[in-house]
ROKOLBA-900542 format. One record per residue: residue number from 1; x, y, z of N, C-alpha, C in turn; residue in three letters; chain. Coordinates in steps of 0.02 Angstrom, whole numbers. Each point is the difference from the previous one (the first is absolute). Example, Ala and Ser with C-alpha at 12.3 -4.5 7.8 and 13.67 -1.06 7.14 Angstrom:
<lonu k="1" n_xx="660" n_yy="-284" n_zz="390" ca_xx="-45" ca_yy="59" ca_zz="0" c_xx="45" c_yy="60" c_zz="0" r="Ala" c="A"/>
<lonu k="2" n_xx="-18" n_yy="53" n_zz="-36" ca_xx="42" ca_yy="59" ca_zz="3" c_xx="-39" c_yy="55" c_zz="37" r="Ser" c="A"/>
END
This chain:
<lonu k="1" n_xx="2108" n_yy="-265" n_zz="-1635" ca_xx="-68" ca_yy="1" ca_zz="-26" c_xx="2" c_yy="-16" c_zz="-74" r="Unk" c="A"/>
<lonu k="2" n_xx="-53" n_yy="-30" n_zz="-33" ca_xx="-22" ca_yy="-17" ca_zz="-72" c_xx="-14" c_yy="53" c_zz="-45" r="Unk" c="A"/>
<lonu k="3" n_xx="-8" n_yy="4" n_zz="-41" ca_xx="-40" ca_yy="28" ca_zz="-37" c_xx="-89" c_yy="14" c_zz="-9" r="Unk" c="A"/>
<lonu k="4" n_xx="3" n_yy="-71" n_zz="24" ca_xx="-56" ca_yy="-9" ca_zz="-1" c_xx="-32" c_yy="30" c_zz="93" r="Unk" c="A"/>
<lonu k="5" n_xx="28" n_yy="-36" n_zz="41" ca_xx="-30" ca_yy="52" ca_zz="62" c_xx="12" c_yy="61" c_zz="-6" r="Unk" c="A"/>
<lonu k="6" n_xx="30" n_yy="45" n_zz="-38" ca_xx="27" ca_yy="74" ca_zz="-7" c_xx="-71" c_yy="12" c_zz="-38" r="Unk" c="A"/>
<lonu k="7" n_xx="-44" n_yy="-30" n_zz="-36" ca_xx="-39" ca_yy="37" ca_zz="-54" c_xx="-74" c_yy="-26" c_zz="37" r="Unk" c="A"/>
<lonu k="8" n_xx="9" n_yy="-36" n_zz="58" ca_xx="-64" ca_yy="-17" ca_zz="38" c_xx="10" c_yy="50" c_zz="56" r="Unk" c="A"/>
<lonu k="9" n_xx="55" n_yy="17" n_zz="32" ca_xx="-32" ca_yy="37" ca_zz="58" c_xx="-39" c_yy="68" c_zz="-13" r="Unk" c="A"/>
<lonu k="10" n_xx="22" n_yy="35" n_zz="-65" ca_xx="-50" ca_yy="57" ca_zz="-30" c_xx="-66" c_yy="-18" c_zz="-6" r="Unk" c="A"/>
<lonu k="11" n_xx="-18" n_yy="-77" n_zz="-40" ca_xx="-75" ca_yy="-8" ca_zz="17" c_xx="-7" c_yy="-25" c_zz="53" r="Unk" c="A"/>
<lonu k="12" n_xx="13" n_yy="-34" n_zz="74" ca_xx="-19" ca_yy="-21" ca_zz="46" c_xx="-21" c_yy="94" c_zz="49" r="Unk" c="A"/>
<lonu k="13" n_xx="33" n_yy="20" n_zz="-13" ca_xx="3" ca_yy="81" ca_zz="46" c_xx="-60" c_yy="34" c_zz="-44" r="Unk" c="A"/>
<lonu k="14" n_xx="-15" n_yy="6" n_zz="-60" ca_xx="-20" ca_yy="38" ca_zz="-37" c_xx="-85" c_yy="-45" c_zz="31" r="Unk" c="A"/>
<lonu k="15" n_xx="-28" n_yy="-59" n_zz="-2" ca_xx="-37" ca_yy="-27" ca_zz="23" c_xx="-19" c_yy="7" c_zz="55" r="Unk" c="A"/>
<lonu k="16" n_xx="72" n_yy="-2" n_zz="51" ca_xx="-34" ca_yy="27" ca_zz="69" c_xx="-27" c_yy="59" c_zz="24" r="Unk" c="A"/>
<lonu k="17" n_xx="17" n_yy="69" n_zz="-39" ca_xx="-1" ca_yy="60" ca_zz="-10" c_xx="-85" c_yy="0" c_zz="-19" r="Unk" c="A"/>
<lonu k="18" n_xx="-10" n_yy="-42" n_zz="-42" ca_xx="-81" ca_yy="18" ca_zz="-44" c_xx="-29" c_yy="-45" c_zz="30" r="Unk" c="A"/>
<lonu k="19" n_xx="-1" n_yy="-35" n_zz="56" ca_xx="-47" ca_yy="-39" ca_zz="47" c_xx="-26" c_yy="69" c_zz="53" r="Unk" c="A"/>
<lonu k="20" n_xx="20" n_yy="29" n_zz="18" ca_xx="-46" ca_yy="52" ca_zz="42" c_xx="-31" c_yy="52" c_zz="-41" r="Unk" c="A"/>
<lonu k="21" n_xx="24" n_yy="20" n_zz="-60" ca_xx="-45" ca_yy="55" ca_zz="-41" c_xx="-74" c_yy="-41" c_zz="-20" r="Unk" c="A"/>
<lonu k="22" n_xx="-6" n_yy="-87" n_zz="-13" ca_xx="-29" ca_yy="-12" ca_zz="-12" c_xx="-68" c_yy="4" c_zz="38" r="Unk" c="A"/>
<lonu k="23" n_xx="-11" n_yy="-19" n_zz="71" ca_xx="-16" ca_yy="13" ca_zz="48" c_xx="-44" c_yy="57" c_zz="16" r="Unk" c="A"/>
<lonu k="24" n_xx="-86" n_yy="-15" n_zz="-3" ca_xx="-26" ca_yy="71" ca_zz="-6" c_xx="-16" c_yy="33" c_zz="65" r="Unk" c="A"/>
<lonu k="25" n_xx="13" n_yy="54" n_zz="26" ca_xx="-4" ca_yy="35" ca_zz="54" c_xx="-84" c_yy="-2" c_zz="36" r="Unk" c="A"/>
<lonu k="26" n_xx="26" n_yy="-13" n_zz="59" ca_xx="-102" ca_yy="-3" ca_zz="33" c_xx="-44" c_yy="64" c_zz="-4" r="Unk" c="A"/>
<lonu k="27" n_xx="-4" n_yy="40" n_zz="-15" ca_xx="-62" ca_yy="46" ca_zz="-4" c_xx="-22" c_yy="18" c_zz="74" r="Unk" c="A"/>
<lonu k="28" n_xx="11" n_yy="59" n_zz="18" ca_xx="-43" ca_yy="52" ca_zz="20" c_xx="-59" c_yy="-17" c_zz="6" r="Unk" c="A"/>
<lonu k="29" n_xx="-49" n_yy="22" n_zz="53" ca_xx="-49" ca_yy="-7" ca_zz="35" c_xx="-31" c_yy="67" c_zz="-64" r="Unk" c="A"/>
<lonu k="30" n_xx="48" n_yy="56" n_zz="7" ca_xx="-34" ca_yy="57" ca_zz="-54" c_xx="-14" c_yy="-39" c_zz="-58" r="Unk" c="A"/>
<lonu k="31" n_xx="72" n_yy="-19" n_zz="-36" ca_xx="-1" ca_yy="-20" ca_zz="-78" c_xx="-76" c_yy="-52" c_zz="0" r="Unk" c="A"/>
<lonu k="32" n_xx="-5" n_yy="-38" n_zz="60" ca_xx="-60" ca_yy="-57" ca_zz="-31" c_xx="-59" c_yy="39" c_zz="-14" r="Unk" c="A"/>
<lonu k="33" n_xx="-23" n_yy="54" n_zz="73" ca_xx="-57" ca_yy="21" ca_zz="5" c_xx="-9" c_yy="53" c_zz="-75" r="Unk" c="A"/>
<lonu k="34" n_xx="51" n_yy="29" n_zz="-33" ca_xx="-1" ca_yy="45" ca_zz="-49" c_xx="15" c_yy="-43" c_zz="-64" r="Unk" c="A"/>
<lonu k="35" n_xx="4" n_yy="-82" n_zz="7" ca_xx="7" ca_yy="-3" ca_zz="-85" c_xx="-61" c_yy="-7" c_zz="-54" r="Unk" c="A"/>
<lonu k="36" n_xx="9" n_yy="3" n_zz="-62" ca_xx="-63" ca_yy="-10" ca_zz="-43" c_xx="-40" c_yy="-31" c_zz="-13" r="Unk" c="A"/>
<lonu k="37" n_xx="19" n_yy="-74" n_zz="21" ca_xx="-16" ca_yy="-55" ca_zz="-4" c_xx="-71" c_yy="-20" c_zz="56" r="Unk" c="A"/>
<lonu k="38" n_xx="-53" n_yy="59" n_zz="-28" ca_xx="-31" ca_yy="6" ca_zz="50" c_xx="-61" c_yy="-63" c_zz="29" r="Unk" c="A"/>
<lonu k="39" n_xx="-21" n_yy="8" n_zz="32" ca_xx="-42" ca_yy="-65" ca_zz="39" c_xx="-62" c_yy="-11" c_zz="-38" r="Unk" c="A"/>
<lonu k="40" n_xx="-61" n_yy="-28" n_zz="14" ca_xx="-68" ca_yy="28" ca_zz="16" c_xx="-14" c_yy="46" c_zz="43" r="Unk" c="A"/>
<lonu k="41" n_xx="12" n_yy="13" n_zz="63" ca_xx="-36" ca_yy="56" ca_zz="42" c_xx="23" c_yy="67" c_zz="-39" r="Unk" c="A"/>
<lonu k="42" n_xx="53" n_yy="-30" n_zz="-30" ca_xx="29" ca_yy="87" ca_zz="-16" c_xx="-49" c_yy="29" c_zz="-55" r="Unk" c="A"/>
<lonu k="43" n_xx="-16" n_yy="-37" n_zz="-48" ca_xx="-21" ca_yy="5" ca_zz="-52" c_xx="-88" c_yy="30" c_zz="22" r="Unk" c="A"/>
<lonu k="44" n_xx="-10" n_yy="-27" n_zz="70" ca_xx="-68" ca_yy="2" ca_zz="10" c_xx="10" c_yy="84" c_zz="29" r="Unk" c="A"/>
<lonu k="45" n_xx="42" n_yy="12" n_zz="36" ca_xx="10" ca_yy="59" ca_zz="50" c_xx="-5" c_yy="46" c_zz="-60" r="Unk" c="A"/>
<lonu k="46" n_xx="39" n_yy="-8" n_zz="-63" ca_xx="-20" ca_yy="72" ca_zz="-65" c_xx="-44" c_yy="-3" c_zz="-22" r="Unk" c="A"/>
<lonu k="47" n_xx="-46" n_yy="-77" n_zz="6" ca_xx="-57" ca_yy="46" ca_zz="-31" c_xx="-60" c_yy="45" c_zz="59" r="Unk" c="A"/>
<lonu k="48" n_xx="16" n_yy="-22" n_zz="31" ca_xx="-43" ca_yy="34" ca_zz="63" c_xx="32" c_yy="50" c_zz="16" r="Unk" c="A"/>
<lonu k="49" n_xx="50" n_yy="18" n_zz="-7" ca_xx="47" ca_yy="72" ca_zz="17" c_xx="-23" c_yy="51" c_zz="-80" r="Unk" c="A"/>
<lonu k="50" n_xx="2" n_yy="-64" n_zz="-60" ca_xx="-47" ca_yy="52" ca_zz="-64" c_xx="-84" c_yy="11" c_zz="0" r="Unk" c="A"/>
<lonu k="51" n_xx="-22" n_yy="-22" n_zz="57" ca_xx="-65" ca_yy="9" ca_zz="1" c_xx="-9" c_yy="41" c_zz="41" r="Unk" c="A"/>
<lonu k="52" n_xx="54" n_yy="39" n_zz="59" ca_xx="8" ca_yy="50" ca_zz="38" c_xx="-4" c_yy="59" c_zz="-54" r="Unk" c="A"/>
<lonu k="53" n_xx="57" n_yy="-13" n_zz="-18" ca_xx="17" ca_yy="65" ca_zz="-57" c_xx="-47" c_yy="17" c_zz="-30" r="Unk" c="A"/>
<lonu k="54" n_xx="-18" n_yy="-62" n_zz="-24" ca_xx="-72" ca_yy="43" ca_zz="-82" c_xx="-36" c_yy="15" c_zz="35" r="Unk" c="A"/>
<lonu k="55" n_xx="-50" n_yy="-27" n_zz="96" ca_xx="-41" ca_yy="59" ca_zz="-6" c_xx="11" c_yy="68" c_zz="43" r="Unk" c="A"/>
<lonu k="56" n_xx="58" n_yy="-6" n_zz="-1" ca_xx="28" ca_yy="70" ca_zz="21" c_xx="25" c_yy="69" c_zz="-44" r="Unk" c="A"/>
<lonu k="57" n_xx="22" n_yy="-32" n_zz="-50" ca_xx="28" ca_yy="62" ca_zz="-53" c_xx="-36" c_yy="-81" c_zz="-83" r="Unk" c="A"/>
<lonu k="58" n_xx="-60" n_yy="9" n_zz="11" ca_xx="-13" ca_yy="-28" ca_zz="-79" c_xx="16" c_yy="14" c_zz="-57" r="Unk" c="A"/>
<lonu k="59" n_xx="33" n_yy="51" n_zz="8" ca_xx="14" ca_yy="40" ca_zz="-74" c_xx="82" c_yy="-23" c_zz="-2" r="Unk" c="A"/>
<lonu k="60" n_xx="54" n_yy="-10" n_zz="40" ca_xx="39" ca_yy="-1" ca_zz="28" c_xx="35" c_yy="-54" c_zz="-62" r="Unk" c="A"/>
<lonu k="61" n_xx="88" n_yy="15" n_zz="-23" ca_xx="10" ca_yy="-56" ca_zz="-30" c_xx="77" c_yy="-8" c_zz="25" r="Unk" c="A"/>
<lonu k="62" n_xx="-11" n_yy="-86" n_zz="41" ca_xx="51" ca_yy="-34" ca_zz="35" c_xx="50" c_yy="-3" c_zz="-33" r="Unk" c="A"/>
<lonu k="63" n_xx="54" n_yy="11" n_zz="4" ca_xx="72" ca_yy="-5" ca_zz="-25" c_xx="41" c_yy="-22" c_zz="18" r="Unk" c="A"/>
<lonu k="64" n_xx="-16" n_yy="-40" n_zz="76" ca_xx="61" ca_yy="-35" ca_zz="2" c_xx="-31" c_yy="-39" c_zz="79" r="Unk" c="A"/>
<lonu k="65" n_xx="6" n_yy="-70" n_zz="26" ca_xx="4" ca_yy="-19" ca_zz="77" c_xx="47" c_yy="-35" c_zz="5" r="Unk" c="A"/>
<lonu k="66" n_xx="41" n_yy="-10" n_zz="66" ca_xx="39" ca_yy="-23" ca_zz="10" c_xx="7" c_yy="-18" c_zz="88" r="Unk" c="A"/>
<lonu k="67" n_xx="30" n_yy="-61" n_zz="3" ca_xx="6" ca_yy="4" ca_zz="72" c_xx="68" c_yy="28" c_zz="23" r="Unk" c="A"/>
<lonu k="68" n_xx="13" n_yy="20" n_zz="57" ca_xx="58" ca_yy="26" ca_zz="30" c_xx="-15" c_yy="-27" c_zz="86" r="Unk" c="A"/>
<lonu k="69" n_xx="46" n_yy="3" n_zz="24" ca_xx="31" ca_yy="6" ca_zz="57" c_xx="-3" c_yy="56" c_zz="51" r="Unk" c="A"/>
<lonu k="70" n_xx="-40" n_yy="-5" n_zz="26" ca_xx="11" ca_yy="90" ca_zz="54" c_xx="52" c_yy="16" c_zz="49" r="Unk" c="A"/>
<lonu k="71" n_xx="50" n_yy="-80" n_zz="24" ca_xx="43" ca_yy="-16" ca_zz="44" c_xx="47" c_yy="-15" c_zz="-35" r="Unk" c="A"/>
<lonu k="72" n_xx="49" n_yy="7" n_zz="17" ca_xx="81" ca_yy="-26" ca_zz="-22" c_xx="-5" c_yy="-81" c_zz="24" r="Unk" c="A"/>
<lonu k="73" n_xx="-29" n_yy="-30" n_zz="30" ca_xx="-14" ca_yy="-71" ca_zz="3" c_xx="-48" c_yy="-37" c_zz="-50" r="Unk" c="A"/>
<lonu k="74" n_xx="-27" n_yy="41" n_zz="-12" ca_xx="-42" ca_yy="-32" ca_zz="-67" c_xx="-74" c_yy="-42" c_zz="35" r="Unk" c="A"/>
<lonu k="75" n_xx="-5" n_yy="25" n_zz="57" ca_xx="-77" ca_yy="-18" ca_zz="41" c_xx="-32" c_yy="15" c_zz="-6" r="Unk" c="A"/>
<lonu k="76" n_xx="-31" n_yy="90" n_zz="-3" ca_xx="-62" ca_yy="25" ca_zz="-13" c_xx="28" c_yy="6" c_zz="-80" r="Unk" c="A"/>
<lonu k="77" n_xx="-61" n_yy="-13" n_zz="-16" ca_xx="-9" ca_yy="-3" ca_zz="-89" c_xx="-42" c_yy="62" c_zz="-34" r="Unk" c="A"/>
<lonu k="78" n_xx="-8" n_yy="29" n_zz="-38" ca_xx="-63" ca_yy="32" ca_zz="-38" c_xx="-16" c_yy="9" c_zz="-61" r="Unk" c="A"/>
<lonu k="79" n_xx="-33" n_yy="15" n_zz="-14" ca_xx="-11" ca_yy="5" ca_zz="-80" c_xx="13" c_yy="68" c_zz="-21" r="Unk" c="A"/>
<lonu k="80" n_xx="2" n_yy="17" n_zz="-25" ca_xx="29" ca_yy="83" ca_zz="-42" c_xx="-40" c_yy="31" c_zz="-57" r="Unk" c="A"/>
<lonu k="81" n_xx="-32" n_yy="30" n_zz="8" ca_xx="-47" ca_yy="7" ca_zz="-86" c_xx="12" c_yy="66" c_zz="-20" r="Unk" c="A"/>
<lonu k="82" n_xx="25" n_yy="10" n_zz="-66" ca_xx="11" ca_yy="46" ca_zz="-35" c_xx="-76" c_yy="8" c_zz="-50" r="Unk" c="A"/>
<lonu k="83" n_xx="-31" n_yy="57" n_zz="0" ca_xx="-42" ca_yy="18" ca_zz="-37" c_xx="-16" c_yy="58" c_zz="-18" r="Unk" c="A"/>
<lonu k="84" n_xx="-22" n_yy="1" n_zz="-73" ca_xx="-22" ca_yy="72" ca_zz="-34" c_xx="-62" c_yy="49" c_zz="8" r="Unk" c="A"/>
<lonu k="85" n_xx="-12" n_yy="28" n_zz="62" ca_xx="-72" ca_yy="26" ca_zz="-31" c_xx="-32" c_yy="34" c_zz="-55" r="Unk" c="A"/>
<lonu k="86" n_xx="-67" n_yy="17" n_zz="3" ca_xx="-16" ca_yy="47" ca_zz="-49" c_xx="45" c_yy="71" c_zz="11" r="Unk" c="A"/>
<lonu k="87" n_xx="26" n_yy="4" n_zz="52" ca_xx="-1" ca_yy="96" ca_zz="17" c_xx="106" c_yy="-21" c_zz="-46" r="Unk" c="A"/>
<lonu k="88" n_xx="22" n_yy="-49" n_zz="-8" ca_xx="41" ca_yy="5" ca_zz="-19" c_xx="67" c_yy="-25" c_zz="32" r="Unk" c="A"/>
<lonu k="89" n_xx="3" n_yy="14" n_zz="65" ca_xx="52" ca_yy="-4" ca_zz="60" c_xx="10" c_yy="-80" c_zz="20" r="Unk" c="A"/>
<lonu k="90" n_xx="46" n_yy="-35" n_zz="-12" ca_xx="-2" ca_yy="-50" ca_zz="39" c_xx="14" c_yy="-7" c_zz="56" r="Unk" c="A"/>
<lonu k="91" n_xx="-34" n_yy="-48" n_zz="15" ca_xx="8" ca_yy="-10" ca_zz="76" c_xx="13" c_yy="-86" c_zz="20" r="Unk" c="A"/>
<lonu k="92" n_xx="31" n_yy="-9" n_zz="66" ca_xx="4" ca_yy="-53" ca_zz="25" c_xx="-29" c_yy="-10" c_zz="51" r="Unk" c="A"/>
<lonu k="93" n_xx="-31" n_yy="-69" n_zz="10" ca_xx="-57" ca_yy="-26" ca_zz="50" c_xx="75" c_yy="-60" c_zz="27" r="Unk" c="A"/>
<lonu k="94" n_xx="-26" n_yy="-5" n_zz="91" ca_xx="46" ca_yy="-60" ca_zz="16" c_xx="-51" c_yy="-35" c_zz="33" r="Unk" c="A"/>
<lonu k="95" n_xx="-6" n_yy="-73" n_zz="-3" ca_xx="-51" ca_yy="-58" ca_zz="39" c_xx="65" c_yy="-33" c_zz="35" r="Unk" c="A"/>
<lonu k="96" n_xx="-33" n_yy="-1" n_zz="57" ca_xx="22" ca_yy="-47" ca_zz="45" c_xx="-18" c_yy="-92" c_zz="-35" r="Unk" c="A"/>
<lonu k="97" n_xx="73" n_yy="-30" n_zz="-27" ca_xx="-19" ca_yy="-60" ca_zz="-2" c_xx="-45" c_yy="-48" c_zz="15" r="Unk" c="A"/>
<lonu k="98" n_xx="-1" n_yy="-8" n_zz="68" ca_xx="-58" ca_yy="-22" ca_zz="38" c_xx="-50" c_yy="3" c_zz="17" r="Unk" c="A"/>
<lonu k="99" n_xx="-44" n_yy="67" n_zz="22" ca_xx="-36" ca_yy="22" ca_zz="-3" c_xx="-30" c_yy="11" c_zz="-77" r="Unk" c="A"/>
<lonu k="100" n_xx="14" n_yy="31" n_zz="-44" ca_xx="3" ca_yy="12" ca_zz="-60" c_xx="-39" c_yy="104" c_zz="39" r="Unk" c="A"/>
<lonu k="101" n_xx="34" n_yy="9" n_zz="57" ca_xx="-43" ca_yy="67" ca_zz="-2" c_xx="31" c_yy="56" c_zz="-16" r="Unk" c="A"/>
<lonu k="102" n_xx="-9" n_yy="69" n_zz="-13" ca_xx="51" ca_yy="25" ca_zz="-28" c_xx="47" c_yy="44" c_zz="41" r="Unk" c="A"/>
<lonu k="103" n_xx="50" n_yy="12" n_zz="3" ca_xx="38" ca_yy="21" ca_zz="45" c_xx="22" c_yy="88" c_zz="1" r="Unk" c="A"/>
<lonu k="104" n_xx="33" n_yy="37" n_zz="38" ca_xx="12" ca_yy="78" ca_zz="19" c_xx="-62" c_yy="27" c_zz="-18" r="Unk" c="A"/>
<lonu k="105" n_xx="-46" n_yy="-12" n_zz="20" ca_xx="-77" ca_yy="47" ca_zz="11" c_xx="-37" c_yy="-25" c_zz="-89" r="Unk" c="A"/>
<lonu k="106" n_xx="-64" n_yy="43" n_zz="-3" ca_xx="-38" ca_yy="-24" ca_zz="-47" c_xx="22" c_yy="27" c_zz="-62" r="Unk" c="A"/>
<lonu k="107" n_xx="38" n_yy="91" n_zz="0" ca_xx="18" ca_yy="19" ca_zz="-60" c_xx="62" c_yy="-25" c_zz="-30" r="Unk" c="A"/>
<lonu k="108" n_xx="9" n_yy="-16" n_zz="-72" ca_xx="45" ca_yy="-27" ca_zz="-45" c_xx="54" c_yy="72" c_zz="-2" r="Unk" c="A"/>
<lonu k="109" n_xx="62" n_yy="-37" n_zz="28" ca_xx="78" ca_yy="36" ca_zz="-12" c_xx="-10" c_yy="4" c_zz="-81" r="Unk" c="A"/>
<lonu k="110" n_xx="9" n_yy="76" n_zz="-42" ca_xx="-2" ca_yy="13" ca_zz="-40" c_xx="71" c_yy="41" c_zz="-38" r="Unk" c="A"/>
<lonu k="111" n_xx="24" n_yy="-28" n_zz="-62" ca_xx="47" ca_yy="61" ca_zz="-45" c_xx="-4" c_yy="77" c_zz="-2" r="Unk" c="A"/>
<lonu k="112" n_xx="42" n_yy="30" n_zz="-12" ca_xx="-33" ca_yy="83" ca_zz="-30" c_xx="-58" c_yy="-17" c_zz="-54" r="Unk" c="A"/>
<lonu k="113" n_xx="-12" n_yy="57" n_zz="7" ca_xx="-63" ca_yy="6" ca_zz="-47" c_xx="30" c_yy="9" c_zz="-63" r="Unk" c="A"/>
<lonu k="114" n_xx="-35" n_yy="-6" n_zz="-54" ca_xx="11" ca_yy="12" ca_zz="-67" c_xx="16" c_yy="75" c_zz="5" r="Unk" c="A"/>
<lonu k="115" n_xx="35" n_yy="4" n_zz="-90" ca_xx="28" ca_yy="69" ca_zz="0" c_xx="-30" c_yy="20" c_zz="-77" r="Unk" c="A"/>
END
């Protein structure tokens, strides 16, 4: 062998090595339905999921929505709302993606109470 093939097969291997890292992995049925990069409908579903909220707790201040996943497949979708009432306690509201209706009965899963 050369010198010169001795100092190419490190970059010929080193090249073939960084041809599959390059290569971006396909995505999850979850990862798509949960990324940020959100749509129009999505955008439409919060504000009609914030027009739930305000006239339900008007006084109420939103802190956070988010969509999640209710399945380890990433099929049923929902929205998640974290909010402050007046009485202090937050609580979380869940909407059914699709529906936009709200889900585990009408009362909001709530924190301990203040101390």
């Amino acid at each position: 062998m050369t010198t010169r093939s001795i100092h190419a097969l490190p970059a010929a291997l080193l090249l073939a090595l960084s041809v599959p890292a390059l290569a971006q992995p396909t995505p999850s049925p979850r990862e798509c339905a949960l990324r940020d990069d959100a749509p129009p409908e999505t955008t439409a579903a919060f504000a009609a999921i914030l027009a739930k909220i305000k006239a339900r707790f008007p006084d109420a201040h939103i802190l956070k929505i988010e969509r999640t996943a209710l399945d380890l497949e990433g099929r049923r979708l929902a929205y998640e709302v974290k909010l402050l009432p007046q009485d202090g306690r937050i609580a979380w509201l869940r909407f059914d993606a699709r529906t936009l209706e709200p889900l585990q009965g009408a009362a909001p899963e709530r924190d301990c109470a203040p101390s």
